[in-house]
C-alpha positions in Angstrom: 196.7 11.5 68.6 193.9 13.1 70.7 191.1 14.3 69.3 190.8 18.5 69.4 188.5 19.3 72.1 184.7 20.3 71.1 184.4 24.2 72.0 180.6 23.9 71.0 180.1 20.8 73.6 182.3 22.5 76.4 180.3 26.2 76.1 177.1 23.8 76.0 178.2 22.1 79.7 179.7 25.3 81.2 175.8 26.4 80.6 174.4 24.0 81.6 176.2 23.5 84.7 176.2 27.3 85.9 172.0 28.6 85.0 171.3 25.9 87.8 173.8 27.7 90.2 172.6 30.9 89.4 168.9 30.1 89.9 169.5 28.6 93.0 171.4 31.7 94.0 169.1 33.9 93.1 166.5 32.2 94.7 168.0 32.1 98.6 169.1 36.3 97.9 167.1 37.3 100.8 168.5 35.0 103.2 172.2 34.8 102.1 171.5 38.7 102.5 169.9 38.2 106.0 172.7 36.1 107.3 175.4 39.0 105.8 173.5 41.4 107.5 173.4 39.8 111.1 177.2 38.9 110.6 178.3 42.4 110.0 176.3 43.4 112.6 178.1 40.7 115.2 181.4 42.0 114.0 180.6 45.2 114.3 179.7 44.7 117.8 182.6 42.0 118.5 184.9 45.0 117.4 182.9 48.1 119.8 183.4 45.8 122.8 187.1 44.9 122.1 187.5 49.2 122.1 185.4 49.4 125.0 187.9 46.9 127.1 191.1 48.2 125.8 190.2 51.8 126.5 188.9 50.8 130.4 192.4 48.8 129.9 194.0 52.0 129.5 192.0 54.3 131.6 192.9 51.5 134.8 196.8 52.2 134.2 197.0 56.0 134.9 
């Protein structure tokens, strides 16, 4: 027969094991925001120049 699990010792490790990843989280905010920023913005940009080509695309067929 197994023996019931230990809610008090599981809650105690799930603790223990997340306020680590949260502090280490919190800690690199600014640059995980940084890199977020300067992705969007490379998207952003990825997606203006696909427009630009297909509408010069378009423009070239009349």
């Amino acid at each position: 027969m197994r023996a019931p699990i230990d809610l008090d010792y599981v809650s105690k490790a799930i603790v223990g094991i997340a306020s680590p990843v949260v502090g280490l989280i919190t800690s690199f905010q600014e640059q995980v925001e940084w890199h977020l920023r300067v992705a969007s913005l490379l998207v952003g940009l990825a997606v203006g120049i696909m427009s630009l080509v297909s509408m010069a695309r378009k423009l070239r067929r009349k």
